[in-house]
N, C-alpha and C positions, 0 to 999 in steps of 0.2 A: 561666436553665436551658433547653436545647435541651428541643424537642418531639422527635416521631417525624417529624414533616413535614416539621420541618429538616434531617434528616438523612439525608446520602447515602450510597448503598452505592455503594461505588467499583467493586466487585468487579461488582455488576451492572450499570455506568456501559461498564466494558470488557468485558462480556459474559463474564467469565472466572471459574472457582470460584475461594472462599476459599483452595484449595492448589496455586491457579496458579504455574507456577516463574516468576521472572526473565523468561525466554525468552519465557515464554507469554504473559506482561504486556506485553513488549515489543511482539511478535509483533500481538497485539490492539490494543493502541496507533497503531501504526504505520498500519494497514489501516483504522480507523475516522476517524483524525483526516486522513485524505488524505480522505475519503469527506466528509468534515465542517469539511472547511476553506472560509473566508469567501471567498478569491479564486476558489473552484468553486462557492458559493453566496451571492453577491454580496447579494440579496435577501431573504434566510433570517433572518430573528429566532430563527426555532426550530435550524438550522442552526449560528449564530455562540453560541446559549446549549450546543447539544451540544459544540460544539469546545472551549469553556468548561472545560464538567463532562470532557472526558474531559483536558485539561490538568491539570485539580486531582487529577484521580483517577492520571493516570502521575504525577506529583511525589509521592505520598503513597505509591502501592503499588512505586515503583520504587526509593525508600529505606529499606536493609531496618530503620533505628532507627526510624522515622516510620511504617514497615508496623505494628511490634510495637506502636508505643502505636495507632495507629488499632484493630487485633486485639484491645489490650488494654482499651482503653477505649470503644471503640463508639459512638455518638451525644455522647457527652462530647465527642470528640475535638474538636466545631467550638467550643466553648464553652473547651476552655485555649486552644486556637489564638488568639481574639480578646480573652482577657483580657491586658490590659495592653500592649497594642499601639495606634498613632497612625496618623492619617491619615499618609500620606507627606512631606506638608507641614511636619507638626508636628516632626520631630525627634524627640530623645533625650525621654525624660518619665519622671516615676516612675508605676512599674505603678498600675493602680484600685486601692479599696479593698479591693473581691475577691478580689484575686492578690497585696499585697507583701506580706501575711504569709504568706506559704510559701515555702519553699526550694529546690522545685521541685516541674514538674508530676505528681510519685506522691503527693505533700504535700496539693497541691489537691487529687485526684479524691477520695483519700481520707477529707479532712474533706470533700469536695461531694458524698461519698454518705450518709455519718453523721449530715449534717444540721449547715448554719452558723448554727442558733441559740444555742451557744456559745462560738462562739470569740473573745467577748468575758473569759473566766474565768480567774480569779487565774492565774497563771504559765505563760501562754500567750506561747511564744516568738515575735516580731517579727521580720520581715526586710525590710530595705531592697532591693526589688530594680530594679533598670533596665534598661527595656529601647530601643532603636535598631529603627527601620525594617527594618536589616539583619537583625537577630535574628531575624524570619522571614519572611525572602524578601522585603525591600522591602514590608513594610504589606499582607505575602499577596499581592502582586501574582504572577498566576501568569504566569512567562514562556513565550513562545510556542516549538516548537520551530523550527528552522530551517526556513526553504520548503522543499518539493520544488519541481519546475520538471518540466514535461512539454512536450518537444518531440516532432514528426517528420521520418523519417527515410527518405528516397525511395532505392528499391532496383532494382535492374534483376531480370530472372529468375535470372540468373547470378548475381549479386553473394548475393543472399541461399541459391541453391540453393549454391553452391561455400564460401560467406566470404568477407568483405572486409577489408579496414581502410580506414576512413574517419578523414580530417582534421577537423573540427569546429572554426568560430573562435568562442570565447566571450568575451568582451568583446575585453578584450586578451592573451586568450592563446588558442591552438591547441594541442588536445591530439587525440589520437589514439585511436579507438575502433575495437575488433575486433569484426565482427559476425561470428557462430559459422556455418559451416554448417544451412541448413536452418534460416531466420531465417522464420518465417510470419507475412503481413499481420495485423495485430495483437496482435501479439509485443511484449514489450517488454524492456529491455537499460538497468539502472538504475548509473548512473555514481557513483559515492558523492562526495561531500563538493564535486559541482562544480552545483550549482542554485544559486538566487540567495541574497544576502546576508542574515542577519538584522539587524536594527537594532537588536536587546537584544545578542542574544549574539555579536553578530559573528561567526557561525558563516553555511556553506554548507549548506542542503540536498542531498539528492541529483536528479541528473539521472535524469530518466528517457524513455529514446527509441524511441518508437511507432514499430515498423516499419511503412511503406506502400510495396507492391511497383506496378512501374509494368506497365500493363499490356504480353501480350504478344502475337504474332502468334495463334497458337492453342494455348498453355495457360492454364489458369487454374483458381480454386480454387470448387467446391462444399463448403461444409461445411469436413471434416477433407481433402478427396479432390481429389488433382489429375486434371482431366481434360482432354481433347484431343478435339475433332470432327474425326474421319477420314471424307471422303466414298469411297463406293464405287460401282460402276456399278450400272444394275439386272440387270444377267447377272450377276456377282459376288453380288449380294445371293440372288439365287435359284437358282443352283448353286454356290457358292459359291466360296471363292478364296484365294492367300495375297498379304495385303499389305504395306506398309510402314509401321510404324507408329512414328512419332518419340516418341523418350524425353529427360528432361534432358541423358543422357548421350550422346543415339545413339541412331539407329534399330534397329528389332530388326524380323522376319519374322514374323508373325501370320496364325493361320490363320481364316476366314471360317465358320463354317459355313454350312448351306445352309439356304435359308428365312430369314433372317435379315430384322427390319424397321428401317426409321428409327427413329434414337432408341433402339433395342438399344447396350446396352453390353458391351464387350469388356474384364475383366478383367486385368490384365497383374500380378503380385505380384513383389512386390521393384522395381518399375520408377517408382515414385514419387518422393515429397520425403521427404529427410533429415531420419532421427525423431532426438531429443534422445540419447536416449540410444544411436543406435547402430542401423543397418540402415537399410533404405528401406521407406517405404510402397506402394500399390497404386496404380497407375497406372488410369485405366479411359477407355477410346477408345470414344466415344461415335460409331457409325456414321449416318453424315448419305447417306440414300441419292439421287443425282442431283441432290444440290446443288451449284454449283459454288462450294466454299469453302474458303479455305487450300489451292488445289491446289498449291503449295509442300510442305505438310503431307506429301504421299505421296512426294515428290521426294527 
């Protein structure tokens, strides 16, 4: 008879409510067991047991016949799961004595909540029942899902401010990946069905490719913010001036004002890196007063 101690809530295993859709099980799935996979935590006893439990828990909550009797029968559930199943070794076998009289598992929970101090009594029906490794899941072995695979993915300024398509050879094939406009260092661009092999299910993971921008003359990223050190003279900084100030796109005319110190930043909107959804972000030109640096930059 299961305790409370053996028994797992799957639902709090994937961090998700009892009236989690499909999606959301997935969704949770997906995000935890990348987090708690053995090849990112090599080391991890407690790591390779979480990957475990969130395994048993997406097999159980993502078939919805298998969701109903877990829902329906609650801490029972680890207890028909292990009646009358064999090591893997063993083969075909007839069920324990606990499980081949019933016909099926509504049969069992039902007498194993009324109490099996009877069911020894005149004209109580018998059944032979057999069950195979296969019958569930290979001896409950829980299969792993497919790897993901995490590569990176070296970008010029261009390549990631404008788009690319890059070649990519994966063993023996070469496939082609389109990186989007406004692709940002840390970004990542998940290739479905092309990560490495599993060795139960013969299935691919997905790829997934870390954008790294290579560095440039004088852009580069603070935070969400691209910025540019434009140096000025100190007559420029203290009466101030209009100067040139380089964009992804091209230079644009910028006005100075007066009193202006090093290390002040000049605001530019619309003049930045391409947002996902459409438009540009702010540029900000950080003025470097009497430095000689990137004088390219003004050119």
């Amino acid at each position: 008879m299961p305790t409370s101690t053996d028994f797992k809530d799957y639902y709090v295993i994937l961090g998700v409510s009892k009236t989690a859709t499909p999606e959301e099980i997935k969704r949770a799935y997906r995000k935890l067991v990348r987090k708690y996979h053995p090849d990112l935590n090599p080391d991890s006893k407690d790591a390779e047991e979480k990957f475990k439990d969130l395994n048993e828990a997406n097999e159980i909550l993502s078939d919805l016949e298998k969701r109903q009797k877990y829902d329906q029968y609650g801490q029972y559930w680890n207890q028909a799961s292990h009646s009358g199943t064999s090591s893997p070794q063993q083969g075909s076998r007839t069920a324990t004595e606990d499980f081949d009289q019933y016909s099926d598992f509504d049969s069992f929970i039902n007498d194993l909540l009324g109490g099996l101090g009877n069911r020894g009594r005149a004209g109580h029906r018998t059944y032979s029942y057999q069950t195979t490794p296969s019958d569930f899941g290979e001896g409950f072995r829980t299969q792993a899902p497919a790897p993901d695979t995490e590569a990176a993915i070296a970008l010029t300024f261009s390549e990631a401010f404008h788009g690319v398509q890059k070649h990519l050879q994966l063993d023996d094939e070469t496939i082609k990946v389109r990186i989007p406009a406004g692709a940002k260092p840390g970004s990542q661009i998940r290739i479905k069905g092309k990560g490495r092999l599993s060795p139960f299910s013969q299935q691919r993971g997905d790829l997934y490719l870390t954008i790294k921008l290579l560095s440039h003359p004088f852009f580069r990223f603070e935070g969400d913010n691209l910025v540019c050190d434009v140096p000025i003279r100190p007559d420029e900084a203290v009466l101030g001036a209009e100067i040139s100030v380089p964009t992804p796109d091209g230079s644009v005319t910028v006005k100075v004002p007066k009193g202006v110190r090093s290390g002040q930043s000049l605001r530019l909107r619309s003049k930045g890196w391409v947002m996902p959804k459409g438009g540009r972000s702010d540029l900000f030109a950080k003025l470097q007063i009497g430095v000689n640096i990137a004088v390219r930059c003004r050119s």
